[in-house]
C-alpha positions in Angstrom: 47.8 -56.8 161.9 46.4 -53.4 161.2 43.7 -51.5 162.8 41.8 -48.7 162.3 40.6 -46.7 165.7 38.2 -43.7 165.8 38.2 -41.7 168.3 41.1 -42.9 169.6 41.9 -39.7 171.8 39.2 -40.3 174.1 39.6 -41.7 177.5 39.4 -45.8 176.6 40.6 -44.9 172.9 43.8 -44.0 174.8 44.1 -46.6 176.5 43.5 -49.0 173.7 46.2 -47.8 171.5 49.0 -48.2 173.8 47.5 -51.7 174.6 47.9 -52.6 171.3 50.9 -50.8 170.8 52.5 -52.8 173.1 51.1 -56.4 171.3 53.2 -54.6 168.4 49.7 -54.1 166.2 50.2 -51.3 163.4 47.3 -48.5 164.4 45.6 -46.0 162.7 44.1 -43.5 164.5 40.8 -41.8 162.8 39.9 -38.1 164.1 38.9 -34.8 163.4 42.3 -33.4 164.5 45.3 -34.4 163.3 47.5 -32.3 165.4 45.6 -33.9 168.9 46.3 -37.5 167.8 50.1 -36.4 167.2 50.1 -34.6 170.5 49.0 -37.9 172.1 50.6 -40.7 170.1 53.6 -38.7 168.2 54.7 -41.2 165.8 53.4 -44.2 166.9 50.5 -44.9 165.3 49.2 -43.7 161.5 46.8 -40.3 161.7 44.0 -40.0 159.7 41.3 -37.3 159.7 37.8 -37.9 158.1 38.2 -36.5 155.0 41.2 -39.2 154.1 39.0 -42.0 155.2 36.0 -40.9 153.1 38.4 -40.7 150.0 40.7 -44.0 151.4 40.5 -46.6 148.2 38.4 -49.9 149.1 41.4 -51.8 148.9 42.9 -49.6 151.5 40.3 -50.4 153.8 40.8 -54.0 153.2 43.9 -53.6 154.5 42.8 -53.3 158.0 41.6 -56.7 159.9 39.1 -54.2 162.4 37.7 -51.0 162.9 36.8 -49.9 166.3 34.7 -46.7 166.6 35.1 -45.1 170.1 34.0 -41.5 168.6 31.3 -39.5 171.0 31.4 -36.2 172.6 31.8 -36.8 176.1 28.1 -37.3 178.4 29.2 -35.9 181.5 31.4 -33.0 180.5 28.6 -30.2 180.5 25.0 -29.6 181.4 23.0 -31.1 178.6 21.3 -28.0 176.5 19.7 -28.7 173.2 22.7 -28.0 171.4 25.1 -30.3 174.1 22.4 -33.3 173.7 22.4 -32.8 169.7 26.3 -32.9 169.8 26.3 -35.9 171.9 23.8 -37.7 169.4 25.0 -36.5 166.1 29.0 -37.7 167.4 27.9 -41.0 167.7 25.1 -41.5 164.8 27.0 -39.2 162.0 30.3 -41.0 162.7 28.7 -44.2 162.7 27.2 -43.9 159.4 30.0 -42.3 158.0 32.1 -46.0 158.8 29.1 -48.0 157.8 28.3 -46.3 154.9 32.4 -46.4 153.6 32.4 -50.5 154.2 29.0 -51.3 152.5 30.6 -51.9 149.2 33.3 -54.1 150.5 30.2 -56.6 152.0 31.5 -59.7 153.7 35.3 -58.5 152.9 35.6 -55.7 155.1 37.4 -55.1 158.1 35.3 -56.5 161.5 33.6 -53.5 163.0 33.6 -53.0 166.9 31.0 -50.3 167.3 30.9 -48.8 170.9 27.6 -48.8 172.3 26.3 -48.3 175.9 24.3 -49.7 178.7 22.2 -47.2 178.2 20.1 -48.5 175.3 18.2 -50.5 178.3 16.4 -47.6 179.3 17.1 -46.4 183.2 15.3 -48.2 185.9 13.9 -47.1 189.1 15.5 -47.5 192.1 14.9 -49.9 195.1 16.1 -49.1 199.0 15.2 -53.4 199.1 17.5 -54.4 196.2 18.8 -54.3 193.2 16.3 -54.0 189.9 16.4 -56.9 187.8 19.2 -57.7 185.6 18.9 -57.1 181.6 21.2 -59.1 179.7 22.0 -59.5 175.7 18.5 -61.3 175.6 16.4 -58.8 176.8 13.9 -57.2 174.8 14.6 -53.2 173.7 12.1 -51.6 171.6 14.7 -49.3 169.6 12.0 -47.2 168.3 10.9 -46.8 171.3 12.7 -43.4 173.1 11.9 -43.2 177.1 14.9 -40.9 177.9 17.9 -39.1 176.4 20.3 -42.2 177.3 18.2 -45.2 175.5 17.5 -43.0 172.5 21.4 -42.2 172.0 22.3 -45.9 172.4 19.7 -47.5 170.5 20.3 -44.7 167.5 23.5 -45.6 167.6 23.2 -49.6 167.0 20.3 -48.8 164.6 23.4 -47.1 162.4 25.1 -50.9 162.4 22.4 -52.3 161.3 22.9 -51.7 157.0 26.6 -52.9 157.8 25.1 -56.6 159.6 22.7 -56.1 156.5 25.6 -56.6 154.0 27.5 -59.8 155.8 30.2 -57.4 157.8 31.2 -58.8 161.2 29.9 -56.4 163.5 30.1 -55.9 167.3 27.7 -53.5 169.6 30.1 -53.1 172.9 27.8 -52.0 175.5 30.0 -50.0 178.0 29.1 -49.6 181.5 30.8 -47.1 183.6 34.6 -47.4 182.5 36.9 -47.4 185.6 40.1 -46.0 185.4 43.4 -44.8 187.2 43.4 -41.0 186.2 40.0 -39.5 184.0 36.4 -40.6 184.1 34.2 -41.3 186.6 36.2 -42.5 189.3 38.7 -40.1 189.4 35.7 -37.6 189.9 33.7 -39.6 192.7 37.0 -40.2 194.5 38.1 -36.7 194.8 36.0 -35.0 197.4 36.0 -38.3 199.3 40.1 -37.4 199.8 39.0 -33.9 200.8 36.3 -35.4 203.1 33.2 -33.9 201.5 32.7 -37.2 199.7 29.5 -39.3 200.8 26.3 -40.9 198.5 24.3 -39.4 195.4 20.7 -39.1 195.8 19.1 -42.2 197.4 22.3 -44.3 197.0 19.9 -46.9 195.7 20.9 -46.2 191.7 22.3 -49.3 190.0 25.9 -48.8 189.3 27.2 -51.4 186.4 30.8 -51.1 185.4 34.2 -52.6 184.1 37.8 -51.9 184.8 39.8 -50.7 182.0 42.1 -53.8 182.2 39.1 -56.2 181.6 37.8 -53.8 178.9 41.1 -54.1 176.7 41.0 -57.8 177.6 37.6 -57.9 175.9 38.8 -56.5 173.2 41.2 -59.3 172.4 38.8 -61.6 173.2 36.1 -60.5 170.3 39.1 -60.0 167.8 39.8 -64.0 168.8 36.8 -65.2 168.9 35.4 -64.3 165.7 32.2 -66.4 166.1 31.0 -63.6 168.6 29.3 -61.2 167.0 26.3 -58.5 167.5 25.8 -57.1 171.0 28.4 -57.6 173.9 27.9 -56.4 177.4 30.8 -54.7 178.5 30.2 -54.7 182.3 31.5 -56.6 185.2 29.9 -59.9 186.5 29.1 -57.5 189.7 26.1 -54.6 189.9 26.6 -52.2 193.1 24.6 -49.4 194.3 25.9 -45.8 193.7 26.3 -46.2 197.6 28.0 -49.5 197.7 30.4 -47.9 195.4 31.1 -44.7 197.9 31.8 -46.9 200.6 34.5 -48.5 198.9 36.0 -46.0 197.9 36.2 -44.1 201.4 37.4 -47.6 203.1 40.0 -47.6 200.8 40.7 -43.8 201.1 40.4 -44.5 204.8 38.1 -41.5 204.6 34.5 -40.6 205.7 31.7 -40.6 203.3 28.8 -38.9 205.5 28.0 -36.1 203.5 25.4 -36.8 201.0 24.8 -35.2 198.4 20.6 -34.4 198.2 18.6 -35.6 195.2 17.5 -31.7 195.0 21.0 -30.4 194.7 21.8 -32.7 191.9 18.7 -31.6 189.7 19.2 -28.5 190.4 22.9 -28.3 189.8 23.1 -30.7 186.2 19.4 -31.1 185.3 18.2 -33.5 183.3 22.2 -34.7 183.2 22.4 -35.1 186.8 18.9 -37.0 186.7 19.6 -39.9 184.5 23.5 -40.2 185.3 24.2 -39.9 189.0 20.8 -40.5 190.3 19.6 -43.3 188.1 20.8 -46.6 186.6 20.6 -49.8 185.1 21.6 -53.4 186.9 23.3 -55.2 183.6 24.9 -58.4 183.2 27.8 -59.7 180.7 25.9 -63.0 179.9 27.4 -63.6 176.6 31.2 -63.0 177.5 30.0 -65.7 180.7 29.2 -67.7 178.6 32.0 -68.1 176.6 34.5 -68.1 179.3 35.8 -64.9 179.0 37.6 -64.4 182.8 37.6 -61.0 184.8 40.5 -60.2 186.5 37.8 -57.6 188.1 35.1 -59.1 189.2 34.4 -57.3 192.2 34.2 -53.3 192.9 36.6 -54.1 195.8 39.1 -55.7 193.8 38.8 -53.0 191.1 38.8 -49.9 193.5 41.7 -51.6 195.3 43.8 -51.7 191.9 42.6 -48.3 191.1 42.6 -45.6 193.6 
């Protein structure tokens, strides 16, 4: 087998490569740097940069069984400006396109595309001290022209760029991440570091739906779409359990054996990220993996206990 990752030297792009390293699959990593893909994978996998995909002959392309697209400037890295919220849409659109557009011709013989895409195309809801907002799931009605904040209309742009690829018979894939959880990078590493120092306590309300997946279970589902072919269009990338952003704290501190008693204010967070800190620590959505349910995909992760547990 041969595959064909973009953005493959981003934080699950990583991880995915050496997954599939290890099943023995032939990789080609797709980037704008060549000299960062050898830094992290040396000789392991094939480099490519863009301009040798745009110019790679269609029966090149053929060659590969999948294409996963994992290319996006990071969402939490800096405070959105105009220009950091135009580099975060344009990474995911323009590189979309750009892998769309390049399989068109093949039509129903091209490679499978696994297009990432994010819980965020729901649109944020608004919290609830009571309980949890109500779970969407892949049947829920989206509007995608519809644009009610900066998260819905990156996600729903994004799967709007699938759409002339679905058009032409290719096998396509919209994986909705939630939060990815993971032993060293990304959100986890970041909430569980001043809960070690003992400064660590809840975002905001601590109301905010929090809707995740371990890592593990995210390579898992990975496998499980490239096996089970007759699953296509949008997949729900989240575990079978929704926290709050509090929940979530508290786990992490009774695993730290730490405190978590200093909050910090709603106030403090707009003030400190704006509009960033507004729609991704202090909001959420409650989301549910119906479809991978349904087809009895198992999480080894089901639970944010068990997946805390494993990871910090």
């Amino acid at each position: 087998m041969q595959r064909l990752i973009a953005g493959g030297t981003g934080l699950v792009g990583q991880y995915l490569v050496k997954h599939w390293l290890n099943q023995k699959i032939n990789i080609t990593v797709l980037g704008r740097d060549k000299h960062k893909i050898s830094h992290c994978f040396g000789t392991s996998v094939n480099i490519m940069d863009w301009d040798d995909f745009e110019r790679l002959p269609n029966h090149d392309l053929k060659s590969f069984d999948s294409i996963v697209n994992l290319c996006g400037t990071n969402i939490g890295e800096k405070r959105w400006s105009s220009k950091r919220k135009q580099l975060i849409f344009d990474s995911r659109i323009k590189t979309t396109q750009t892998i769309v557009d390049k399989m068109i011709p093949l039509a129903d013989q091209a490679p499978k595309l696994f297009n990432t895409s994010a819980i965020g195309v729901y649109g944020l809801q608004p919290t609830n001290h009571q309980h949890l907002p109500a779970a969407f799931d892949e049947d829920s009605q989206i509007d995608f022209h519809a644009r009610p904040d900066f998260l819905a209309t990156v996600a729903r742009a994004w799967e709007l760029a699938t759409a002339p690829a679905k058009a032409h018979g290719i096998h396509v894939n919209n994986m909705r991440f939630g939060v990815v959880l993971t032993p060293q990078g990304g959100a986890l590493e970041k909430l569980a570091l001043p809960i070690k120092l003992g400064f660590g306590g809840k975002i905001g309300s601590g109301d905010q739906a929090f809707s995740w997946i371990h890592i593990k279970d995210l390579l898992n589902i990975f496998d499980f779409l490239h096996q089970h072919t007759e699953l296509h269009g949008v997949i729900n990338c989240v575990a079978p359990e929704c926290v709050t952003q509090l929940h979530l704290v508290n786990t992490i501190a009774k695993k730290l054996h730490r405190p978590a008693l200093m909050p910090l204010p709603s106030f403090m967070v707009k003030l400190m990220f704006g509009e960033m800190g507004d729609e991704l620590l202090l909001r959420g959505q409650h989301v549910y993996p119906k479809r991978l349910l349904e087809n009895n995909f198992h999480f080894e992760f089901a639970t944010i206990e068990k997946a805390v547990g494993d990871l910090v």
